[in-house]
N, C-alpha and C positions, 0 to 999 in steps of 0.2 A: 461198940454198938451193943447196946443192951438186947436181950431176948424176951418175944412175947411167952404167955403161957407155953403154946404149943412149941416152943423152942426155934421159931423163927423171928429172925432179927429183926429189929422193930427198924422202921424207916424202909424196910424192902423195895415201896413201891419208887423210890426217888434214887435209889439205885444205878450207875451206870452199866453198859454191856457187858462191859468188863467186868466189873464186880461181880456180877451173875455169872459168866460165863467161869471165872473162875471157883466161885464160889461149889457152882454144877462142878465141877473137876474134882473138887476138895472133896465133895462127897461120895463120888463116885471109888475114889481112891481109896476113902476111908470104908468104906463100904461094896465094895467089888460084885458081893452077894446080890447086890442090890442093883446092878446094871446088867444089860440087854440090847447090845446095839443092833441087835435083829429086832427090836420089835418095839413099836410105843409104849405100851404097856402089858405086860404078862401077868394078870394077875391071880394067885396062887390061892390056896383058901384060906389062908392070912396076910396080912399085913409083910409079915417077914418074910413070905414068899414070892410079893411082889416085885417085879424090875421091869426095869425103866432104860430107853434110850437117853440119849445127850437130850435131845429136847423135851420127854416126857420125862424125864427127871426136873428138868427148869421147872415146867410146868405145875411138877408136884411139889416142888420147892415152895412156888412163890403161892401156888394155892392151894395146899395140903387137901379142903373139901372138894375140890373138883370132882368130878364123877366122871369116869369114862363111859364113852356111850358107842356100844356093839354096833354097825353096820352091816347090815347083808352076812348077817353070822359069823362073822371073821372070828381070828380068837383074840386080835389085838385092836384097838381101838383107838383110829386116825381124828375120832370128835372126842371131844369132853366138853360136859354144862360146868361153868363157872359157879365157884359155890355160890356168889351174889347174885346170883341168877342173871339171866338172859340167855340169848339162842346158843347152840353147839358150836364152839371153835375148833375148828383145826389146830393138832399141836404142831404143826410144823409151821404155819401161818403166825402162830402166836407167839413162839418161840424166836421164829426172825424177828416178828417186833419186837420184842423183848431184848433180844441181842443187837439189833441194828445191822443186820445184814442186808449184804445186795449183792447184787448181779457183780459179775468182774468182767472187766474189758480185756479184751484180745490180746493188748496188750502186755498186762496182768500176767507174769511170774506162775502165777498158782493157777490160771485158768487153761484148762486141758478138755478140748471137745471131746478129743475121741474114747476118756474117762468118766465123761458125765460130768465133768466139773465146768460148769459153766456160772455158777453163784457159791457165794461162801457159805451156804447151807452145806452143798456138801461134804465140806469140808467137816462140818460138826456130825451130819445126820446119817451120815451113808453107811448102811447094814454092817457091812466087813471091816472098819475100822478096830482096829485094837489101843487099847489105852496109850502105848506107846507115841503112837500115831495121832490118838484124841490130845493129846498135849502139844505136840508138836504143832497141829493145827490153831488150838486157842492163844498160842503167845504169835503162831505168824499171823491169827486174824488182828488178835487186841493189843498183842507187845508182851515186854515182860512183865511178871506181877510188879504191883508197888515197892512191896517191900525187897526185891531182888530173889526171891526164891523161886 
Protein backbone atom coordinates (compact mmCIF):
# COMPACT_ATOMS: atom_id res chain seq x y z
CA UNK A 1 0.00 0.00 0.00
CA UNK A 2 1.37 2.89 -1.43
CA UNK A 3 1.71 6.31 0.97
CA UNK A 4 -0.17 9.75 0.43
CA UNK A 5 2.09 12.96 0.68
CA UNK A 6 1.68 13.23 4.27
CA UNK A 7 2.90 9.69 4.63
CA UNK A 8 -0.37 8.04 5.41
CA UNK A 9 -1.27 5.01 3.48
CA UNK A 10 -3.40 5.62 0.76
CA UNK A 11 -6.81 3.48 0.95
CA UNK A 12 -7.03 4.11 4.98
CA UNK A 13 -10.48 4.78 4.93
CA UNK A 14 -11.63 0.98 3.49
CA UNK A 15 -9.42 -0.40 5.98
CA UNK A 16 -10.42 -3.15 8.44
CA UNK A 17 -10.32 -3.07 12.51
CA UNK A 18 -7.73 -4.84 12.39
CA UNK A 19 -5.64 -3.17 10.26
CA UNK A 20 -5.98 -0.02 12.27
CA UNK A 21 -5.87 -1.42 15.40
CA UNK A 22 -2.51 -2.91 14.55
CA UNK A 23 -1.31 -0.38 12.52
CA UNK A 24 -2.06 2.03 15.98
CA UNK A 25 0.45 -0.68 17.88
CA UNK A 26 3.01 -0.40 15.03
CA UNK A 27 3.21 3.14 15.89
CA UNK A 28 3.12 3.32 19.23
CA UNK A 29 5.95 0.80 19.37
CA UNK A 30 8.03 2.61 16.96
CA UNK A 31 7.45 5.67 18.57
CA UNK A 32 6.95 5.13 22.57
CA UNK A 33 7.82 9.12 22.78
CA UNK A 34 4.87 9.47 21.17
CA UNK A 35 2.19 7.61 23.58
CA UNK A 36 0.11 8.54 26.76
CA UNK A 37 -2.18 6.18 27.86
CA UNK A 38 -3.35 8.68 30.55
CA UNK A 39 -4.44 11.11 28.37
CA UNK A 40 -6.15 11.64 24.64
CA UNK A 41 -4.01 14.05 23.76
CA UNK A 42 -1.10 16.10 25.62
CA UNK A 43 -0.17 18.37 23.38
CA UNK A 44 3.32 19.84 23.92
CA UNK A 45 4.52 23.21 22.09
CA UNK A 46 5.42 21.03 19.13
CA UNK A 47 4.46 18.39 17.23
CA UNK A 48 7.11 16.10 18.73
CA UNK A 49 5.87 16.70 22.00
CA UNK A 50 2.68 15.49 21.48
CA UNK A 51 1.17 12.11 22.74
CA UNK A 52 -1.49 10.22 22.39
CA UNK A 53 -3.61 7.35 23.85
CA UNK A 54 -4.52 3.93 21.99
CA UNK A 55 -7.55 5.93 20.52
CA UNK A 56 -6.14 9.38 20.16
CA UNK A 57 -3.40 8.13 18.23
CA UNK A 58 -6.06 6.04 15.84
CA UNK A 59 -7.54 9.31 15.55
CA UNK A 60 -4.55 11.15 14.58
CA UNK A 61 -3.53 8.38 12.31
CA UNK A 62 -6.43 8.25 10.20
CA UNK A 63 -6.88 12.26 10.37
CA UNK A 64 -3.51 13.89 10.84
CA UNK A 65 -5.82 17.74 10.64
CA UNK A 66 -8.18 16.97 13.26
CA UNK A 67 -7.98 19.72 15.95
CA UNK A 68 -8.39 18.97 19.41
CA UNK A 69 -10.97 20.98 21.09
CA UNK A 70 -10.31 21.92 25.10
CA UNK A 71 -13.57 21.41 27.23
CA UNK A 72 -14.19 23.08 30.46
CA UNK A 73 -10.17 23.81 30.50
CA UNK A 74 -8.98 20.35 30.87
CA UNK A 75 -5.52 19.94 29.51
CA UNK A 76 -6.52 16.87 27.53
CA UNK A 77 -9.15 16.92 25.00
CA UNK A 78 -12.13 14.14 24.87
CA UNK A 79 -13.61 16.24 21.31
CA UNK A 80 -11.86 16.86 18.22
CA UNK A 81 -13.23 18.83 14.81
CA UNK A 82 -12.58 16.59 11.82
CA UNK A 83 -10.32 18.21 9.41
CA UNK A 84 -13.38 17.95 6.70
CA UNK A 85 -15.27 19.65 9.02
CA UNK A 86 -18.41 19.05 10.76
CA UNK A 87 -19.44 19.05 14.51
CA UNK A 88 -16.88 17.73 17.48
CA UNK A 89 -16.47 13.98 18.03
CA UNK A 90 -15.64 12.21 20.82
CA UNK A 91 -12.30 10.24 20.32
CA UNK A 92 -13.41 7.45 22.15
CA UNK A 93 -16.87 7.18 20.23
CA UNK A 94 -14.86 7.35 17.03
CA UNK A 95 -12.37 5.34 17.70
CA UNK A 96 -14.86 2.27 18.63
CA UNK A 97 -16.33 2.93 15.25
CA UNK A 98 -13.36 2.81 13.62
CA UNK A 99 -12.27 -0.51 15.54
CA UNK A 100 -15.60 -2.18 15.64
CA UNK A 101 -15.97 -2.64 19.14
CA UNK A 102 -18.79 -3.68 21.47
CA UNK A 103 -20.02 -4.33 24.60
CA UNK A 104 -19.04 -8.15 26.00
CA UNK A 105 -21.49 -10.59 27.39
CA UNK A 106 -21.17 -11.99 30.81
CA UNK A 107 -20.41 -14.64 29.45
CA UNK A 108 -17.22 -13.37 27.83
CA UNK A 109 -13.73 -14.53 29.11
CA UNK A 110 -12.39 -10.96 29.14
CA UNK A 111 -15.44 -9.14 30.61
CA UNK A 112 -14.89 -8.34 34.43
CA UNK A 113 -17.48 -5.99 36.16
CA UNK A 114 -15.78 -5.45 39.17
CA UNK A 115 -12.51 -4.08 36.65
CA UNK A 116 -14.66 -1.81 34.67
CA UNK A 117 -14.33 -4.14 31.82
CA UNK A 118 -17.57 -4.37 30.78
CA UNK A 119 -16.91 -3.52 26.62
CA UNK A 120 -13.70 -4.07 24.60
CA UNK A 121 -12.94 -0.41 24.78
CA UNK A 122 -11.44 -1.04 27.81
CA UNK A 123 -9.51 -3.25 26.80
CA UNK A 124 -7.58 -0.68 24.30
CA UNK A 125 -8.57 2.83 26.21
CA UNK A 126 -7.95 2.38 29.97
CA UNK A 127 -5.47 4.89 31.58
CA UNK A 128 -3.08 2.25 33.33
CA UNK A 129 -2.53 -0.02 30.54
CA UNK A 130 1.18 -0.62 29.71
CA UNK A 131 2.33 -1.72 26.07
CA UNK A 132 2.82 -5.10 27.28
CA UNK A 133 -0.68 -5.34 28.25
CA UNK A 134 -1.76 -2.90 24.94
CA UNK A 135 -0.71 -6.02 22.83
CA UNK A 136 -1.82 -8.59 24.61
CA UNK A 137 -5.40 -6.91 24.41
CA UNK A 138 -5.34 -6.10 20.46
CA UNK A 139 -4.49 -9.74 19.17
CA UNK A 140 -7.33 -11.12 22.12
CA UNK A 141 -9.77 -8.53 20.59
CA UNK A 142 -8.73 -8.90 16.52
CA UNK A 143 -6.45 -12.30 16.47
CA UNK A 144 -3.08 -12.57 15.42
CA UNK A 145 -1.60 -10.27 12.80
CA UNK A 146 -1.76 -11.54 9.07
CA UNK A 147 1.39 -12.02 8.54
CA UNK A 148 2.14 -14.25 11.99
CA UNK A 149 4.31 -11.61 13.84
Amino acid sequence: MSDDNDGTPTGIRAWTPKQYAYWVLDKIESHPESWNQRSWVTKGNNECQTAYCFAGYLIHLVDPGAVPVALDGYSTYPTFLPSGGGPAQLYEDAAIELLGLVELDEDDDRYDESMGIEHECSLLFEAGLTLPELKTNVERIFGPREDGT
